[in-house]
C-alpha positions as CSV (number, residue, x, y, z in Angstrom):
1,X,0.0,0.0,0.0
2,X,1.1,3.3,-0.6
3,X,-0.3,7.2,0.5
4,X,-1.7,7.1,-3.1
5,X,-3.6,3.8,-3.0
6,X,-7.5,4.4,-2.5
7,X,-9.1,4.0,1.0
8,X,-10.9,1.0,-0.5
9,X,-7.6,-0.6,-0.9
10,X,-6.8,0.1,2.8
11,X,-10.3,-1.0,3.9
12,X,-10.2,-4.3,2.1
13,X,-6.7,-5.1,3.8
14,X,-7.7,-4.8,7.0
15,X,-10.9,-6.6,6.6
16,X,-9.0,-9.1,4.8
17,X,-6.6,-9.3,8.4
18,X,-9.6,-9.3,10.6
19,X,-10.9,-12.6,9.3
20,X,-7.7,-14.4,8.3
21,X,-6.3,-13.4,11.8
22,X,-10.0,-14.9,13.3
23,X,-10.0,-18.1,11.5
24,X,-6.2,-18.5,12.6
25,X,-7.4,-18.1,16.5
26,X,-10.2,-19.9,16.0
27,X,-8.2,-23.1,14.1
28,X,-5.7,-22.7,16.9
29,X,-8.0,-22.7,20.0
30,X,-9.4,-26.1,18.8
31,X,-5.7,-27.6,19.0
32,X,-4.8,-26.5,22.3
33,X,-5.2,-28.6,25.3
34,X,-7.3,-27.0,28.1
35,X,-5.3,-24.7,30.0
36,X,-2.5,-24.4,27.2
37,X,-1.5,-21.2,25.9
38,X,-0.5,-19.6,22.5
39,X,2.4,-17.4,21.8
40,X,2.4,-15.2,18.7
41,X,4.8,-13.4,16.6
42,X,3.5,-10.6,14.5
43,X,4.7,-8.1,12.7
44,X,2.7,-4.7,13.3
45,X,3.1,-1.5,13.2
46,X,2.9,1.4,16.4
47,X,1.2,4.0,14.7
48,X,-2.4,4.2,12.6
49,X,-0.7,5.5,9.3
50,X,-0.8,2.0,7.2
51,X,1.5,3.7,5.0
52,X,3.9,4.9,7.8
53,X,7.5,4.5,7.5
54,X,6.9,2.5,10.4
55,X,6.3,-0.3,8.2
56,X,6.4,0.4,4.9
57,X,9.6,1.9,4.2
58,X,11.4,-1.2,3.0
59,X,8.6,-1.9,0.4
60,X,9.1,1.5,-0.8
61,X,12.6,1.2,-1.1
62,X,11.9,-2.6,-3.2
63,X,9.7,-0.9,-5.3
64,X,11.8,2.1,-6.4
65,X,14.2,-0.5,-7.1
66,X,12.3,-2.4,-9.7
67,X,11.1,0.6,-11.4
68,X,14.8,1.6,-11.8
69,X,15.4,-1.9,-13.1
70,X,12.6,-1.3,-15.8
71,X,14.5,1.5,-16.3
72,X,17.2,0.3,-16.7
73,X,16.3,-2.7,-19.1
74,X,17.1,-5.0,-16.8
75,X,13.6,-6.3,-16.4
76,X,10.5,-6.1,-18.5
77,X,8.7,-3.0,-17.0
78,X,5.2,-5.4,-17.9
79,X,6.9,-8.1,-15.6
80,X,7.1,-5.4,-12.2
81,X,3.3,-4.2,-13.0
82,X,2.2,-7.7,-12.7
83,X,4.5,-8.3,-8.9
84,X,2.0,-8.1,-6.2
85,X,3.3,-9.0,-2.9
86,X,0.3,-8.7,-0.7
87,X,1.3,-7.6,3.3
88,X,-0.1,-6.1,5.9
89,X,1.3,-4.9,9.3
90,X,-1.7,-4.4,11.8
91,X,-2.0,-1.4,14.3
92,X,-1.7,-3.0,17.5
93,X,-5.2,-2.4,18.3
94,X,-6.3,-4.1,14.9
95,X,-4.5,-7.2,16.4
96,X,-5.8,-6.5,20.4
97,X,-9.6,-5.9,19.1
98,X,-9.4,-9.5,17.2
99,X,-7.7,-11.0,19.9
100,X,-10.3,-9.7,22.8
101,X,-13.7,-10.5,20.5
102,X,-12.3,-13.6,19.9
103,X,-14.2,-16.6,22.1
104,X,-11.0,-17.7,24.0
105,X,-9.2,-16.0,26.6
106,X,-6.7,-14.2,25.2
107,X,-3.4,-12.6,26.9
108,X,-2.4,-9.3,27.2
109,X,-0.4,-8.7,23.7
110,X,2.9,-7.6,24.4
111,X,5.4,-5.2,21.8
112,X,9.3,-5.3,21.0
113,X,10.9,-2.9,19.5
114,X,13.7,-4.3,18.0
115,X,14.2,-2.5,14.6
116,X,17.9,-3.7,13.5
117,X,15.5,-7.7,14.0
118,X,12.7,-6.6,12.2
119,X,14.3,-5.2,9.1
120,X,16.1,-8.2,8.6
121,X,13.0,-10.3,9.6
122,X,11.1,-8.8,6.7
123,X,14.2,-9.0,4.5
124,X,14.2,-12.4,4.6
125,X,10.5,-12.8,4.2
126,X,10.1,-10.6,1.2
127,X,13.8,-10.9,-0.5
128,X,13.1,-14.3,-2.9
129,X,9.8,-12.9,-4.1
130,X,10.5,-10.2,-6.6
131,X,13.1,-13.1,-8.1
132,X,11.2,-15.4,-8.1
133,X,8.4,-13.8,-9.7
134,X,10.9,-12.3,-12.1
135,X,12.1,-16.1,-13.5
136,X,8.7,-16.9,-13.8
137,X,7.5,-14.0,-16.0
138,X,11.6,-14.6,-17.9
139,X,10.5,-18.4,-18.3
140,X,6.9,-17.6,-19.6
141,X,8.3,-14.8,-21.9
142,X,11.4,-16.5,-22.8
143,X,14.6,-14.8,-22.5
């Protein structure tokens, strides 16, 4: 997402959250034993702004990239229109709302602030997409 992208766009990510991150309680209570807990990891951001720095700097950066690979011939500019790497960092009270209204007793959701770990955490998530979405479009197109 990007300060350009249309409210819809904004509103259908977080309604998209709200019910992947409900089925995923909900598919997770069922495992757990009576009186076991659950410990999640999420990436989020701290402030409202989906669009923030806070967590969207990095995607900004990897898509400035590809446009100046387009630009540079490197890639087919066709090939980075069609890259979509859905992702969605959650305010924390996107994540504590679901967590509260869901059926089971849920913890108090805890933050760490760890930047230097979360930029590589999200490096290493994101870093073989655009590649590999690149070979695909190169193997369909042919070299």
């Amino acid at each position: 997402m990007a300060s350009t992208s249309p409210s819809s766009v904004f509103q259908a990510y977080i309604k998209q959250f709200q019910k992947d991150f409900t089925n995923l309680l909900s598919s997770r209570a069922e495992e757990i034993v009576p009186g076991g807990e659950m410990v999640l990891i999420l990436i989020g951001r701290s402030i409202p702004d989906p669009t923030s720095k806070d967590c969207c700097l990095l995607f900004w950066w990897l898509s400035r990239s590809l446009v100046e690979m387009a630009d540079q011939g490197l890639v087919e500019a066709a090939d980075i229109d069609s890259f979509n790497l859905p992702f969605y960092t959650p305010y924390k009270h996107e994540r504590t709302q679901r967590s509260t209204t869901h059926s089971s007793t849920c913890g108090p959701l805890h933050g760490l602030i760890d930047p230097q770990s979360s930029v590589l955490l999200v490096v290493r998530l994101i870093e073989p997409a655009p590649s590999l979405h690149l070979r695909c479009m190169e193997a369909q197109n042919g070299p």
